[in-house]
GUKEBA-703987 format. One record per residue (C-alpha): residue in one letter; x, y, z. Coordinates in pm, whole numbers, padded with zeros to 5 digits, always signed. Each point is the difference from the previous one (the first is absolute). Layout:
N
aXYZ;...
END
This chain:
611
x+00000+00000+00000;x+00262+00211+00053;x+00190+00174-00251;x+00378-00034-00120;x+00179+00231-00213;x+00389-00031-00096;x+00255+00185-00246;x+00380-00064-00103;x+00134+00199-00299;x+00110+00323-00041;x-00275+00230+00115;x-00005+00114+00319;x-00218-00261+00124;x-00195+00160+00310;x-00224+00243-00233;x-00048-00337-00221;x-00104-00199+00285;x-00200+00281+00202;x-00218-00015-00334;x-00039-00350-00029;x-00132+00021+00361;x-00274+00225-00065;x-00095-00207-00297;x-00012-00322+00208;x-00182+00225+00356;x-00309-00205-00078;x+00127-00307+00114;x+00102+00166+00355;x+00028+00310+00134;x+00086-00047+00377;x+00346+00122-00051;x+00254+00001-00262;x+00350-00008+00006;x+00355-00002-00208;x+00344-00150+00000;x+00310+00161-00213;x+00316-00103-00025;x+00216+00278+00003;x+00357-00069+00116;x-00216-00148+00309;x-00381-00122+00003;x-00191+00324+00096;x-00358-00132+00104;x-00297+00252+00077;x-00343-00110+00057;x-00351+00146+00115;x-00337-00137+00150;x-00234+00191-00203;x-00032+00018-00385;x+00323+00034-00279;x-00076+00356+00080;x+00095+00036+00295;x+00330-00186-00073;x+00119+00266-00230;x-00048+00281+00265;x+00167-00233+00214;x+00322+00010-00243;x-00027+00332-00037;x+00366+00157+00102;x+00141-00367-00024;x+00239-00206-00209;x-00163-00122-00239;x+00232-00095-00277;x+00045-00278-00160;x-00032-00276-00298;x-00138-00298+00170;x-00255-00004+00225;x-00347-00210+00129;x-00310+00145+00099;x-00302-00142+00188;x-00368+00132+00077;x-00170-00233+00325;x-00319-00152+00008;x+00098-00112+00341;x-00045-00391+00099;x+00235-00007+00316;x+00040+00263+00214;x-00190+00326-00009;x+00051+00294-00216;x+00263+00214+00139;x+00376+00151-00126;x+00161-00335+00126;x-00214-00245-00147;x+00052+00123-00370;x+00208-00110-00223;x+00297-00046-00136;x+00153-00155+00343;x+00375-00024+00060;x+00132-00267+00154;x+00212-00033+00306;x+00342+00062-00209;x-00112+00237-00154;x+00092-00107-00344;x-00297-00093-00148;x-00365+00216-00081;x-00296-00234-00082;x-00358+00002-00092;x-00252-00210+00036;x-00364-00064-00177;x-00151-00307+00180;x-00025-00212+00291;x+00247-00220+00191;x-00204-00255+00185;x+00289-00154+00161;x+00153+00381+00091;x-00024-00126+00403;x+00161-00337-00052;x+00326+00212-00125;x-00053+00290+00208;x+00082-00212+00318;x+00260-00138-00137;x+00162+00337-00098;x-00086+00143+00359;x+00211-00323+00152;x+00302+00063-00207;x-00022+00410+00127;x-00190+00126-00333;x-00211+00333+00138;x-00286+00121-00176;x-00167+00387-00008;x-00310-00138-00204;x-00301-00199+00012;x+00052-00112-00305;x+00077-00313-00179;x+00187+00160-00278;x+00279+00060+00276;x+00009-00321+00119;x+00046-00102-00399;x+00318+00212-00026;x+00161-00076+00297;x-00048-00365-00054;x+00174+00050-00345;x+00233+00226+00181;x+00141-00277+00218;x-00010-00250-00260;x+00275+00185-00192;x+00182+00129+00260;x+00050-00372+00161;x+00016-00173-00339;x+00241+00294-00130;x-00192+00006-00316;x-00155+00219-00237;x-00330+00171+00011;x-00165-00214-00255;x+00099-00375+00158;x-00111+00186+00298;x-00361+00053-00112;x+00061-00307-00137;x+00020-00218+00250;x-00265+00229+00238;x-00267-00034-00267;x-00029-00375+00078;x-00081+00049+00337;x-00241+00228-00074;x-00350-00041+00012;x-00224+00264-00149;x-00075+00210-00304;x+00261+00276-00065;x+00142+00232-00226;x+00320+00152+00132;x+00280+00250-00164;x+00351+00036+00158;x+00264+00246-00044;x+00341-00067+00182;x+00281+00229+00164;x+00265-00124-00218;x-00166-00051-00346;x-00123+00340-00077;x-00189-00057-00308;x-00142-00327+00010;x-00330-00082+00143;x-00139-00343+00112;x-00300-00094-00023;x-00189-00342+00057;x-00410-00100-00013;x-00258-00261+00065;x-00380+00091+00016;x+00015+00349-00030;x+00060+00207-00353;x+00357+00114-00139;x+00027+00191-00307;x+00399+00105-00145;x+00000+00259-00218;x+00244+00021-00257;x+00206+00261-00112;x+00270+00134-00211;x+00318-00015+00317;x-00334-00011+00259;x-00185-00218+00163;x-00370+00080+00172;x-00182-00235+00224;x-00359+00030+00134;x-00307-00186+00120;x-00112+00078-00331;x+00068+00183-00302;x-00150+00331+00068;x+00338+00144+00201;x+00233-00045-00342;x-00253+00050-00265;x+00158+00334-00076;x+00344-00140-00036;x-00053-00303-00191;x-00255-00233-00187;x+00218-00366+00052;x-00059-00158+00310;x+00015-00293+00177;x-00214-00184+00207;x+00220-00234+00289;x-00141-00335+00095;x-00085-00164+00323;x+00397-00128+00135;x+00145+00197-00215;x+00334+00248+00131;x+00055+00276-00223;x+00395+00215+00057;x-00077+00332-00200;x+00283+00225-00077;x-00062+00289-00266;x+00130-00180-00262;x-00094-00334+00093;x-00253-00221+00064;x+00086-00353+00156;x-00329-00246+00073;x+00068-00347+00237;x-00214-00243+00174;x+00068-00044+00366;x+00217-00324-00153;x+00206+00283-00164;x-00055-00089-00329;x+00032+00290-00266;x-00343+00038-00154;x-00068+00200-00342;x-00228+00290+00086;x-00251+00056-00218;x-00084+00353-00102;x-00338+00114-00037;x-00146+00333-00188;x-00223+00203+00195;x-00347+00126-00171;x-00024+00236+00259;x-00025+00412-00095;x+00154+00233+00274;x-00329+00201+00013;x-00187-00325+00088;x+00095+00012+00343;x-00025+00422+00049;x-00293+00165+00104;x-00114+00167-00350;x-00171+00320+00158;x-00181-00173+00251;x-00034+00035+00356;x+00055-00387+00071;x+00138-00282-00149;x-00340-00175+00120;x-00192+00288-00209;x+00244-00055-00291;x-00071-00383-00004;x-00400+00044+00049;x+00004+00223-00310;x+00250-00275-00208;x-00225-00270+00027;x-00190+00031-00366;x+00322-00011-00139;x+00163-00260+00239;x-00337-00232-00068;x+00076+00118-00373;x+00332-00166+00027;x-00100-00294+00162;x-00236-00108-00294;x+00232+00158-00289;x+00114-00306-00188;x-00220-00252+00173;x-00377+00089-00064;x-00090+00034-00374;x-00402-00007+00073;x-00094+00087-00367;x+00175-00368-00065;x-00116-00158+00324;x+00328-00084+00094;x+00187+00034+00356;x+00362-00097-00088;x+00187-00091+00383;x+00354-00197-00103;x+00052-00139+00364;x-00408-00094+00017;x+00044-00197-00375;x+00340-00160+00085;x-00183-00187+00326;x-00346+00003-00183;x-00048-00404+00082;x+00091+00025+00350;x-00159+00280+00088;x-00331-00154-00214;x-00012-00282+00195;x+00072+00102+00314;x-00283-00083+00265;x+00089+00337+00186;x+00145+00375-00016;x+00172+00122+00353;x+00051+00376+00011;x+00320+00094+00231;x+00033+00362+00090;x+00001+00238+00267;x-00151+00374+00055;x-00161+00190-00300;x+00158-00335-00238;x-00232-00227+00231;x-00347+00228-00060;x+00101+00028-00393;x+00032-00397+00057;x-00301+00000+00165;x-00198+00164-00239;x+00159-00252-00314;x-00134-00297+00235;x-00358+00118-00127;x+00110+00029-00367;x+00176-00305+00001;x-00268-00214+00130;x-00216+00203-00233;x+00232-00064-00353;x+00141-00304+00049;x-00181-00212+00224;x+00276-00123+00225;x+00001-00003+00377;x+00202+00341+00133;x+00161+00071+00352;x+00122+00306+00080;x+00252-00039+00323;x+00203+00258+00171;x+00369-00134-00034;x+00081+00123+00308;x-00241-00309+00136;x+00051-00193-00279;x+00371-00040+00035;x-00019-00128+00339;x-00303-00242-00012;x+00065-00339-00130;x-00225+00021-00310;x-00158-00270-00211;x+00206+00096-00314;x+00015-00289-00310;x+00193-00010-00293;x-00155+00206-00269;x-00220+00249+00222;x+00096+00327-00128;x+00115+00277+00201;x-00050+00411-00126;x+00249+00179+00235;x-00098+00366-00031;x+00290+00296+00126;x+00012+00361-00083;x+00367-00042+00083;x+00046-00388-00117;x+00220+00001+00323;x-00249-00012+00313;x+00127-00239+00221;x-00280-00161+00132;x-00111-00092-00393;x+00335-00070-00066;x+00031-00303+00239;x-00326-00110-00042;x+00023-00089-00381;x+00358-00198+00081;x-00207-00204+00215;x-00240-00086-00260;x+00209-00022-00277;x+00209-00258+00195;x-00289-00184+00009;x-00088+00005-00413;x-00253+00289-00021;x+00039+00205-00306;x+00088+00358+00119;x-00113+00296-00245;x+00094+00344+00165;x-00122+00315-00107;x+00205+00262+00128;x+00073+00334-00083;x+00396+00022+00051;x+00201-00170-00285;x+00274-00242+00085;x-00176+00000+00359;x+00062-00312+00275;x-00386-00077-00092;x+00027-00009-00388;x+00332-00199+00008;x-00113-00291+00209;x-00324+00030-00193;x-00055-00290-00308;x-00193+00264-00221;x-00236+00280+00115;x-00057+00382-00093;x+00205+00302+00044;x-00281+00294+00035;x+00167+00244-00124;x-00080+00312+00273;x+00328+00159+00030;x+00146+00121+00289;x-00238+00086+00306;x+00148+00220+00271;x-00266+00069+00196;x-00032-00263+00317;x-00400-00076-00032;x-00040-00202-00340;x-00206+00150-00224;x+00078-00038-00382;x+00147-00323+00055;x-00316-00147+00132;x-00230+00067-00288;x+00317-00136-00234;x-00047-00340+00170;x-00320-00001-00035;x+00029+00042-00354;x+00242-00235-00058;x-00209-00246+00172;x-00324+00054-00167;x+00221-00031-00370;x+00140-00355+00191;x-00385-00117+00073;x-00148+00094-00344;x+00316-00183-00184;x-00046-00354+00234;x-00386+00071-00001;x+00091-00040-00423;x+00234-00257+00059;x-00264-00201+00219;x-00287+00075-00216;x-00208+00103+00302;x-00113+00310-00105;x-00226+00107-00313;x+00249+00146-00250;x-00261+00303-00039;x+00025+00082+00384;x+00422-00010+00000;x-00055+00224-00345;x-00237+00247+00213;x+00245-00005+00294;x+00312+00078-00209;x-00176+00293-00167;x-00131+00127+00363;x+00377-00086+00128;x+00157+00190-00321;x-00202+00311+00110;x+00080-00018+00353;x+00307+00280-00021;x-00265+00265-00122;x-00221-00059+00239;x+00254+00033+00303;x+00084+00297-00197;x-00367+00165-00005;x+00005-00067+00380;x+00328+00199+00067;x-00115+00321-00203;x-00278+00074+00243;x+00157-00127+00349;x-00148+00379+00156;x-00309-00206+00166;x+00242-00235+00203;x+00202+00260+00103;x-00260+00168+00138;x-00145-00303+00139;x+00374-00043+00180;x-00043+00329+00139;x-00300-00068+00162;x+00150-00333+00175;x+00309+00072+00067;x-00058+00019+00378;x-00166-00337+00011;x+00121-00250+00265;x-00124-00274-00189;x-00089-00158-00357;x-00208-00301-00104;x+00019-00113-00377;x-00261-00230-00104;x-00027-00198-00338;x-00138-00307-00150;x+00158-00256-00272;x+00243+00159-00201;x+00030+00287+00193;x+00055-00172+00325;x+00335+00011-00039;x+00014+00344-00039;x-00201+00108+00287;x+00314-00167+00183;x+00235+00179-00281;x-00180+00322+00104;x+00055-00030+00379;x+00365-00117+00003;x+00100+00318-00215;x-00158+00233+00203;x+00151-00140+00341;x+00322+00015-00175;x-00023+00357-00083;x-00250+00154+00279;x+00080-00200+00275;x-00412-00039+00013;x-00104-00330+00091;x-00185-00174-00235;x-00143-00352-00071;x-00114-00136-00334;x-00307-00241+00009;x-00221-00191-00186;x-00289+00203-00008;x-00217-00293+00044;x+00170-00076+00303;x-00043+00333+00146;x-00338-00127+00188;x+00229-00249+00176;x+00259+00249+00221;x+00066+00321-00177;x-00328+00175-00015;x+00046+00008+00362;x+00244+00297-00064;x-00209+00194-00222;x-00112+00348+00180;x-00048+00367-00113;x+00408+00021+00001;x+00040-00290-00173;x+00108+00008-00433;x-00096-00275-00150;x+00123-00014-00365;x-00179-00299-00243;x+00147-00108-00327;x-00293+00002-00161;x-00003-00001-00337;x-00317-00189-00250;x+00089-00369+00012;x-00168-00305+00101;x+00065+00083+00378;x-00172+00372-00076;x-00336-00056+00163;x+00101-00158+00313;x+00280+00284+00022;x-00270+00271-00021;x-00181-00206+00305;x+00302+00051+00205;x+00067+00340-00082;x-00357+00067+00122;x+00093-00183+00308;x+00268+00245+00072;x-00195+00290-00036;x-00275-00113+00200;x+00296-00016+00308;x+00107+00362-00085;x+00334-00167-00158;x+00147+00252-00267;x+00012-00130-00318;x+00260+00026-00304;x-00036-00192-00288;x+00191-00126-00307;x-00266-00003-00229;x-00092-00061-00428;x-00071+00320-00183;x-00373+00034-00053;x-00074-00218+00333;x-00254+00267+00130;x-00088-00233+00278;x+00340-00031+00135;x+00102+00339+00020;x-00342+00101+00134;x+00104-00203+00318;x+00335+00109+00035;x+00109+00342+00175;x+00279-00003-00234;x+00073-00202-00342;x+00288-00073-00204;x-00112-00078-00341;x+00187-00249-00206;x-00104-00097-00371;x-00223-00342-00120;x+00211-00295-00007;x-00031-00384+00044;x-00017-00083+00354;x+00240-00247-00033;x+00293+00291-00110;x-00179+00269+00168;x+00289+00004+00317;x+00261+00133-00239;x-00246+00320+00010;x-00140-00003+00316;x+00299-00006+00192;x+00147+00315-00115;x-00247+00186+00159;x+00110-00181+00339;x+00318+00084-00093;x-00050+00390-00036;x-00218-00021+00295;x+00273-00142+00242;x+00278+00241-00158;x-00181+00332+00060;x-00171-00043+00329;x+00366-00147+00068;x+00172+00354-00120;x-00293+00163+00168;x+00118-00106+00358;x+00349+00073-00103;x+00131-00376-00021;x+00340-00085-00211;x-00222-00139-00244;x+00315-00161-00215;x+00181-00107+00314;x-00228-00104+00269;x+00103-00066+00329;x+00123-00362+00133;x-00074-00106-00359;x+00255-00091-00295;x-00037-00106-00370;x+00157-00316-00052;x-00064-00254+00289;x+00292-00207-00032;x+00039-00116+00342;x-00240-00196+00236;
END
């Protein structure tokens, strides 16, 4: 979760890496910190945001051509100036940070205190670096048998960079279970958690493997395996544009990435959806076509927004293609002992490709002959290399914290994956997949016409905004993103808020419904509509304030809602990639409203890549 930054070349590397930092603060922003070897390793870190690290520096030595930066999402030990990274150890010749978590940190930590080791952190990145420490001060070795030899006794995911008091420009750096991008440059190296820190430098990356030790000087690049065998490193070309991960003249990246998604869904379906020729064309879907045909059941591994837009596929899926569907949290699913046979296919869904939870849960199950398809956002991703086939979607870089443009890409990649096994299976009138792909080919317009007028759900923000609770109600399709709509705006508010099923609201949650009380339905004309309008009427009878996502021309709907957000006519069973973004809007300006960090909210980080 946290994020890693690193330069060797010729620039002065502590502008290079302070930059890299603030492109990576959405993975953690508890404090931040940098290493530089100068003559000596001059470390300076901050609790607080990369911000405050550069008025820390201010006045300081700060020169410099190799250095390692780090921005906490903090696991052990609580925010504060001596829990960030990068830690020293107890020589003082080495700086390292740390993205991960040791498990076995206390098993080494006692050993180190019984041979005299002190520690000034909490954290187990320290106890990491002094256990390498000793390890090549007692073997007399070098720095990389050192990490070496500690990496085997580690337990744990990691990512870790090193730089060393008597090897000026080199950097070490070592991972398993957490992400490691080099950059690659003409006499310079760049490392990050992802690409977004080097994007202006260079375009050729590449992406290190689990076990994998990487010694970067400027001029060279030097990939082992902890059995120190020289691997070839295989360079990669970024598709990335520098102004894909800056603001663009909006106030937030979350704004930014609200207001992308017609062209991000646009993307998604580019060169896959041809609906004048009825024809979905998915390479990874076509390559495991009999498997995934006869399969007897779909599982749907995800966590967070990925697990709603999973969620919400379980209903198209059954729908389409007629196969059983179970949508499991992998953070339960890892640990459970599930029923998993040979030839059950598994759709692992990451905005990142490298949450952590996912990540382990589709080993399991591909260890045990399931048929893995990811669809991921990130190429060259953890997720989409242990994947057999799947579907990159295709939403470019999102900054902001609190998914948004990434959801709805998911769920159009999954809708295109039902339709093309629903023609696979034949279970499915080819007239209804033709309809579908037409409604599906117009869905970027529509989430278009919703964006020019978003004045009513400002307003409707405005009004809320001092609400100490939300309840989001839905039906079918839309279930899902009554929960969608609640988790984005406790992420951004801080207002508590539960999604339900609004035909479980009778059974618990209309207990809470009083004159305070919003109550916002997702109510647009499907075959749920009637029984919706019932328990809309049911909350005003109680007082309850209602907001609704509603069809245009539903006069009955928005005659029983205080306020309406008005989304166009659609098939109910596509009719979430529209009716979220209202949700979405919703939770961002009553969010800015109450004056939240609406890109970086608190205790909360991107990329979940440790338990």
């Amino acid at each position: 979760m946290c994020g890693i930054v690193g330069y060797t070349g010729y620039r002065d590397a502590f502008p290079v890496v302070v930059k890299g930092l603030k492109r990576l603060e959405y993975r953690g922003y508890d404090s931040a910190g940098i290493a530089l070897h100068n003559q000596s390793l001059q470390v300076y870190k901050k609790m607080g945001k990369v911000a405050d690290l550069e008025e820390h520096v201010v006045g300081k030595n700060i020169a410099g051509r190799t250095g390692i930066g780090h921005t906490r999402w903090a696991t052990h030990g609580e925010p504060s100036d001596r829990n960030a990274h990068p830690h020293l150890s107890a020589s003082g010749k080495l700086a390292m940070i740390h993205n991960g978590i040791i498990e076995n940190y206390n098993q080494l930590k006692q050993e180190l205190l019984q041979k005299g080791y002190q520690f000034i952190s909490d954290t187990d990145t320290e106890v990491l670096l002094n256990f390498i420490d000793e390890i090549k001060e007692n073997n007399h070795c070098s720095l990389e048998e050192a990490v070496r030899i500690a990496l085997k006794r580690v337990t744990g995911a990691y990512v870790i960079l090193l730089i060393e008091q008597d090897n000026p420009d080199t950097i070490l750096a070592a991972r398993k279970g957490s992400p490691l991008v080099i950059g690659v440059g003409k006499g310079e190296h760049f490392l990050g958690s992802d690409a977004s820190p080097m994007l202006e430098y260079t375009k050729e990356v590449v992406y290190v493997n689990d076990y994998e030790l990487a010694i970067i000087r400027p001029d060279e690049l030097i990939l082992k395996n902890l059995g120190n065998e020289v691997l070839t490193p295989y360079v990669q070309k970024l598709d990335i544009e520098l102004a894909a991960i800056e603001k663009g003249g909006f106030d937030h990246f979350m704004l930014k990435e609200i207001f992308e998604q017609p062209q991000t869904i646009y993307d998604c379906l580019r060169g896959r959806l041809d609906a004048q020729k009825n024809k979905i064309t998915l390479s990874g879907i076509e390559q495991y076509a009999k498997e995934i045909c006869s399969a007897n059941r779909i599982i749907m591994v995800a966590c967070g927004t990925s697990w709603h837009a999973g969620l919400t596929a379980e209903y198209i899926f059954e729908e389409c293609c007629r196969i059983n569907v179970e949508v499991e949290y992998a953070s339960e699913f890892r640990y459970r002992n599930p029923v998993i046979h040979p030839g059950d296919v598994i759709i692992a869904i990451s905005q990142s490709g490298e949450t952590a939870d996912t990540l382990v849960a589709i080993e399991n199950a591909k260890a045990k002959g399931a048929i893995i398809l990811g669809v991921v956002n990130v190429v060259g991703s953890s997720i989409a290399r242990i994947s057999h086939a799947g579907a990159y979607t295709h939403a470019g870089p999102e900054i902001g914290v609190a998914s948004t443009k990434a959801f709805t890409a998911q769920l159009a990649v999954l809708s295109m994956m039902a339709l093309k096994i629903a023609q696979l299976r034949g279970t499915m009138p080819a007239e209804r997949i033709s309809y579908l792909l037409s409604e599906l080919e117009e869905i970027p317009g529509k989430v278009q016409q919703i964006l020019n007028d978003i004045a009513p759900i400002q307003s409707i923000a405005e009004k809320y905004a001092a609400a100490r609770d939300f309840l989001y109600l839905g039906r079918g399709y839309n279930f899902p993103v009554a929960l969608e709509g609640a988790l984005k705006l406790k992420e951004i508010s801080y207002i508590h808020a539960e999604g339900y099923p609004a035909a479980e609201m009778k059974h618990g949650p209309i207990a809470l419904v009083d004159d305070q009380l919003p109550v916002v339905f997702v109510a647009t004309r499907d075959s749920y509509h009637e029984k919706v309008i019932s328990n809309m009427q049911e909350i005003k009878a109680r007082k309850g304030k209602v907001i609704a996502v509603v069809s245009e021309g539903d006069e009955t709907a928005i005659s029983l809602s205080e306020s309406a957000m008005i989304v166009p006519v659609c098939d109910e069973m596509l009719a979430p990639l529209l009716t979220v973004i209202p949700l979405q809007l919703l939770a961002y300006y009553i969010g800015v409203a109450r004056g939240c960090d609406v890109d970086k909210p608190r205790n909360l980080a991107k990329s979940v890549t440790v338990e």
